[in-house]
N, C-alpha and C positions, 0 to 999 in steps of 0.2 A: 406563404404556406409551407415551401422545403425549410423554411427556419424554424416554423411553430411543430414540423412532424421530428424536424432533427432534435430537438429539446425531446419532446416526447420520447423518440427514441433512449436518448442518454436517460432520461429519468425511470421510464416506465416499463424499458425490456426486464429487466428482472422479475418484474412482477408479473407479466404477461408470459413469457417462457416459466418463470417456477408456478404460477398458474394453471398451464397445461402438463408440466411434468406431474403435477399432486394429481389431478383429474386422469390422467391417462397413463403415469409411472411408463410411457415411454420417451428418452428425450428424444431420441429421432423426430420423432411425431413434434413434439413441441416445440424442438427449434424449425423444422419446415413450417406448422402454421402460426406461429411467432411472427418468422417471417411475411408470411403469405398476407397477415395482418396488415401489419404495418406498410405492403405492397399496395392494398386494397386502399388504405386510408389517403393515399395522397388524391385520387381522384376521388375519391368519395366530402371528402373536406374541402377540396376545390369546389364543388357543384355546392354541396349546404351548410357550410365553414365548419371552425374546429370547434369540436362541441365541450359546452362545458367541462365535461369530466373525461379529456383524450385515454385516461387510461382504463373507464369501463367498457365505452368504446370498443378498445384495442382487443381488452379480456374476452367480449363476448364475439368479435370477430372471430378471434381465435378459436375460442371455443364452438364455434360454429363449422367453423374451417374440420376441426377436428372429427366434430360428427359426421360430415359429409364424406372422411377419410375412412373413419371404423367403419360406417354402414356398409362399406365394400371388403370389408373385412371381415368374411362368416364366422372366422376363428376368435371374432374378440366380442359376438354380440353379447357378453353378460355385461362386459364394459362396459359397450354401447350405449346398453337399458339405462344403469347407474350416470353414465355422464347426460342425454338424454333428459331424465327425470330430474336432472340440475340445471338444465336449460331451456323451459318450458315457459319463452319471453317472446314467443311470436317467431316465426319462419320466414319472414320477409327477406329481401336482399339487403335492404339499407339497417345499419342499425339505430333504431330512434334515441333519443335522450331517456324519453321514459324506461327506455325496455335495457340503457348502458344501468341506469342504478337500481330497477331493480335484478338486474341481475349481479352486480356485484356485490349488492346489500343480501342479496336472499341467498347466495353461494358461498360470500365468506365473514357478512357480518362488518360490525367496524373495528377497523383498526388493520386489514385486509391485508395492505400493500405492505405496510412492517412487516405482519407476520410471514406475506410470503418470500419476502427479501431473506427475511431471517432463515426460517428454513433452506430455502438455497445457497445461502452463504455457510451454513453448519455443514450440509451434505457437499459441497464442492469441497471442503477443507475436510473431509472424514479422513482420518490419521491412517485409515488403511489403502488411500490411495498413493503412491511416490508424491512427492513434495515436487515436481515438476508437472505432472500433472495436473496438483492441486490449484498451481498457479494457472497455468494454462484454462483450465475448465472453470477457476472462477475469473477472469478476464473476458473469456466467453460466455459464460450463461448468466452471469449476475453484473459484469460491468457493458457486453453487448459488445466486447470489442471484435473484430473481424480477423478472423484465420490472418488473414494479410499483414492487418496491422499487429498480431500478437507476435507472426513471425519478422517482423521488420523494426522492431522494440527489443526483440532480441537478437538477430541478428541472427536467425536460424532460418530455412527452412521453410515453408507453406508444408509444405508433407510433415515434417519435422512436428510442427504446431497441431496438424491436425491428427499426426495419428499419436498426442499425449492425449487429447480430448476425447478421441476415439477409444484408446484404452481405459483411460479413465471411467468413459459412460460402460462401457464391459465391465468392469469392476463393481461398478454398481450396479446392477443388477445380476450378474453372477453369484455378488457376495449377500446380496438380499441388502445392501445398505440400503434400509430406511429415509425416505424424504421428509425429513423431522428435524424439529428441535430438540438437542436431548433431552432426556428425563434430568430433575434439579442436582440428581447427584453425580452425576458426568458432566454437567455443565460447566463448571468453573475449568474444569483442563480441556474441555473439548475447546473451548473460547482462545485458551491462550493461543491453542493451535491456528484458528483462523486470527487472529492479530497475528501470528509469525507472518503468516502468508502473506495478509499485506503489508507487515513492514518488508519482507523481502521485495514484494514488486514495488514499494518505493526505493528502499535501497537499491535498486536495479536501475532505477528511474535516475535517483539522484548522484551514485555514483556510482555507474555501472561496471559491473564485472569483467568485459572485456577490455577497457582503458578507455572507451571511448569519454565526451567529455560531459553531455546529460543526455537524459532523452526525459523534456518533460512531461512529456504524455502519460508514461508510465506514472512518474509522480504525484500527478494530475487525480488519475483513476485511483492511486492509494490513498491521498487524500479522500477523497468522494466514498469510497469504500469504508476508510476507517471513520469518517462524518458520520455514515449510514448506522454500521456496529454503535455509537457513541450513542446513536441516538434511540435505538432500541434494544441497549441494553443502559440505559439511565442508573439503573445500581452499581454497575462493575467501573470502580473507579480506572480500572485498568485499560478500558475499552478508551475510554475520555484523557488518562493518560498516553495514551499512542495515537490519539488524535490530534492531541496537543506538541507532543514533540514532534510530528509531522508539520502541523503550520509551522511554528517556529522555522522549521528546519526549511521548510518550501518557500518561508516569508523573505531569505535570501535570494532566489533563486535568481534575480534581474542584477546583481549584484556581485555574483559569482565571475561572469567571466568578463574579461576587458573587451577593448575594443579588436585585438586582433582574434577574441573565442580563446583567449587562455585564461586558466582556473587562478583566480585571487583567492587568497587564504584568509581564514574570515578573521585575524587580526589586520589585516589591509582594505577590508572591505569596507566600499562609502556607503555607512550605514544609513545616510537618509534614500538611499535606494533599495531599503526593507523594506516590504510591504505592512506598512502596520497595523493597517486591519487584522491580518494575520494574525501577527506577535499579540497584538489586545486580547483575540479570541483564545491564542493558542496558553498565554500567562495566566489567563482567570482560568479556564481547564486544568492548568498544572499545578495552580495555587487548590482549587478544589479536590486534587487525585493526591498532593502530596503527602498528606500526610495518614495514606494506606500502605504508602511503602511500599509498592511494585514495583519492577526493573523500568518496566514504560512510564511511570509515575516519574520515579528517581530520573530519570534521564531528563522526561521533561522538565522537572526541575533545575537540572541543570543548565539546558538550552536556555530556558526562562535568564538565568541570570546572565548570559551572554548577549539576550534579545535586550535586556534592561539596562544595560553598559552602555552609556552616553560614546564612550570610546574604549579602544580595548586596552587603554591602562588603567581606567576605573572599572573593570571585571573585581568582581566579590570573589578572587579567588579562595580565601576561607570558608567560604560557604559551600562553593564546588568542592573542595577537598573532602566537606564532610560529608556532601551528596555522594561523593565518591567511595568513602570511609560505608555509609548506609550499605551502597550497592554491592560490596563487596565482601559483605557479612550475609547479604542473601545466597552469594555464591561466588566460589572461586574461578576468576576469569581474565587470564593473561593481559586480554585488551583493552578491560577497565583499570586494571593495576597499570597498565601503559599509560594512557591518560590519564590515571591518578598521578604520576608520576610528575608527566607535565606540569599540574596544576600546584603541587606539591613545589616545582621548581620555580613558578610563578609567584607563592605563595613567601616559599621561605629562600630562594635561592639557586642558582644552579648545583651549587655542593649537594646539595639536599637530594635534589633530582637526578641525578647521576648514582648517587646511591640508592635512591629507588630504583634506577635501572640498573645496575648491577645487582641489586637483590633479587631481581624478577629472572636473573638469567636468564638462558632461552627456551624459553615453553615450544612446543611442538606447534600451539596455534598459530605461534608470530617467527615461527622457521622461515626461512627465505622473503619474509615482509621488509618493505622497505622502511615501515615506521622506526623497527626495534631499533637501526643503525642513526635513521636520521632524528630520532629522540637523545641516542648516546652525543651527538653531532654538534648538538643545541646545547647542549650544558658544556662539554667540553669548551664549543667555542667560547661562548660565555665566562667560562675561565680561566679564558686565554691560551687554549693548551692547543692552537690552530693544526698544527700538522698532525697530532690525532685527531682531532675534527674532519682536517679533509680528509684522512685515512675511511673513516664515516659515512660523512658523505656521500663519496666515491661507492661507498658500496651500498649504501640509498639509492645513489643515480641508478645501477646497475638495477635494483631489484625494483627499481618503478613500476609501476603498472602498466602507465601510458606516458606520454610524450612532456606533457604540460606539468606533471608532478618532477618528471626528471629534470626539465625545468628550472622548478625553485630548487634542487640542490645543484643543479650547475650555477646557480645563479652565484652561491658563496665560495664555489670552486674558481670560478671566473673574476675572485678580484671583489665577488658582492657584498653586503653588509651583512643582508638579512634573509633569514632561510624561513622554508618551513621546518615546524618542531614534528610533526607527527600527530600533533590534535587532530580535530575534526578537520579536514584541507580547507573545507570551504562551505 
């Protein structure tokens, strides 16, 4: 029964909290009987099991919970009347089956739990909240993660965690933000906005910002997240492009680190330890967005080719170069010209690649990064020119992030053969 309410929980809090925020535009109120819900159901489902539909269930729990909160509240009875007049499925204590559909049929119609997912994913991601926020508040109200876990993913703070959410839910209603879908003609940028947020909590997830070495949890949630977006917004090739670069990129994940927990670089990597389900789901995605030409698109496309590479000496690197060549006519950007670089040196040479890195000079994005040094490092060596390489190096090692990347450049300091270049680590 705690397995069938935990599922519920991961699938159905979003719907159930952005359920009571639309009915009651207070979130306080809806994450307390969110909760309160989901408290009731474990004994409730114990005594006369879990009912076909746990998430109308949950809804009108909640919604129930709510009413019996405003009725003590003389200051919000017009509320009251309107929520009320939406939930007029019987006053009982148990909720029946009959009275779970029609209440979620007669309040939001089909197609319910999309819609209300979506709206809370657009209003958690609204451009007017800080972008720490926006992560935090949507980890909380739309993935269900717990204050605990959001601060312990990141490596911050319970207070920390809670008072971005706390400000966040102030901002929203302060600023009058709307619990909506945009209108069609802010949607296309509003959208890009909420895929930033969750490529950042993967990116967090899968190489995270303080050095440590994963935390797949987070990665977990930005798949699940970005699955979600893909799936209700079926038009925006872009949604389903950063869906797809995300499996790929997660289909490594068991592969990543050796046996002592250090980061394998994914030309070392024993690729029958991808997950292929993944890469199959994450390659027909990329094959389907590619050719809309989005930065999420193009990427995936290029992860595709590296998931497709029996080994990493048969990589289509001419194919990636010109995936690289595409993305960098959408916009000019240091760390794609980086990795263009790479591939460029894969492709035609280290000469080659080395002069793309001396072209690129040093942009202010790739100031004190360890890639820019340990990219010059790689061709050098490659051309033999060792004591500039380890001059390189040495100053890669230095600008590491974390322990395990410093690592692979001591590794060619130390006498080693084979370094990392600065591609994707792993």
């Amino acid at each position: 029964m705690r397995a069938a309410l935990a599922g519920a929980y991961r699938e159905e809090w979003g719907v159930v909290f952005g359920t009571l925020v639309r009915l009651t535009g207070d979130w306080e109120l809806a994450e307390d009987c969110a909760q309160d819900a989901f408290a009731r159901a474990l004994p409730a489902w114990e005594r006369g099991g879990v009912p076909d539909r746990p998430g109308a269930w949950l809804v009108t729990a909640a919604r129930r919970r709510a009413v019996d909160v405003l009725r003590r509240r003389t200051a919000e009875r017009g509320k009251l009347a309107e929520i009320v007049e939406m939930t007029r499925t019987g006053e009982s204590a148990d909720v029946t089956e009959s009275a779970e559909a029609a209440a979620l049929e007669a309040v939001h119609g089909p197609g319910a739990a999309e819609d209300e997912r979506l709206r809370l994913i657009f209003t958690c991601c609204h451009p007017a909240l800080p972008l720490a926020s926006r992560v935090a508040l949507t980890l909380r109200a739309v993935g269900g993660l717990t204050t605990r876990e959001i601060a312990r993913a990141f490596l911050v703070s319970e207070d920390t965690v809670s008072q971005r959410v706390l400000r966040a839910k102030r901002k929203i209603a302060a600023a009058g933000i709307p619990y909506r879908v945009p209108p069609p003609g802010a949607r296309a940028e509003r959208l890009a906005g909420v895929l930033a947020v969750i490529y950042l909590i993967f990116t967090e997830g899968y190489a995270p910002s303080d050095g440590s070495t994963t935390r797949d949890r987070l990665a977990d949630e930005a798949v699940r997240l970005a699955r979600l977006v893909a799936a209700e917004e079926p038009d925006e090739p872009e949604a389903r492009g950063l869906l797809a670069l995300l499996l790929i990129q997660h289909s490594r994940r068991a592969a990543r680190l050796d046996a002592d927990g250090h980061l394998v670089t994914l030309e070392h990597q024993d690729r029958t330890r991808w997950d292929h389900v993944f890469i199959t789901e994450g390659v027909t995605l990329a094959r389907e967005a590619e050719a809309a030409g989005g930065p999420y698109a193009l990427q995936a496309a290029i992860a595709a080719r590296h998931a497709l590479a029996p080994t990493a000496a048969a990589t289509d690197w001419a194919a990636i170069v010109a995936l690289y060549d595409r993305l960098l006519a959408l916009r000019t950007n240091p760390v794609v010209a980086l990795n263009r670089a790479v591939a460029l040196g894969m492709r035609d040479g280290p000469r080659a690649q080395l002069d793309a890195v001396d072209a690129l000079g040093t942009p202010k994005e790739l100031a004190g990064h360890h890639a820019l040094p340990a990219v010059r490092a790689d061709a050098l060596r490659r051309l033999g020119r060792t004591r500039e390489a380890a001059r390189m190096y040495e100053a890669a090692r230095a600008a590491a992030p974390n322990e395990a990347v410093a690592r692979e450049y001591a590794r060619w300091l130390d006498g080693g053969t084979e370094s990392s270049t600065g591609k994707s680590a792993s």
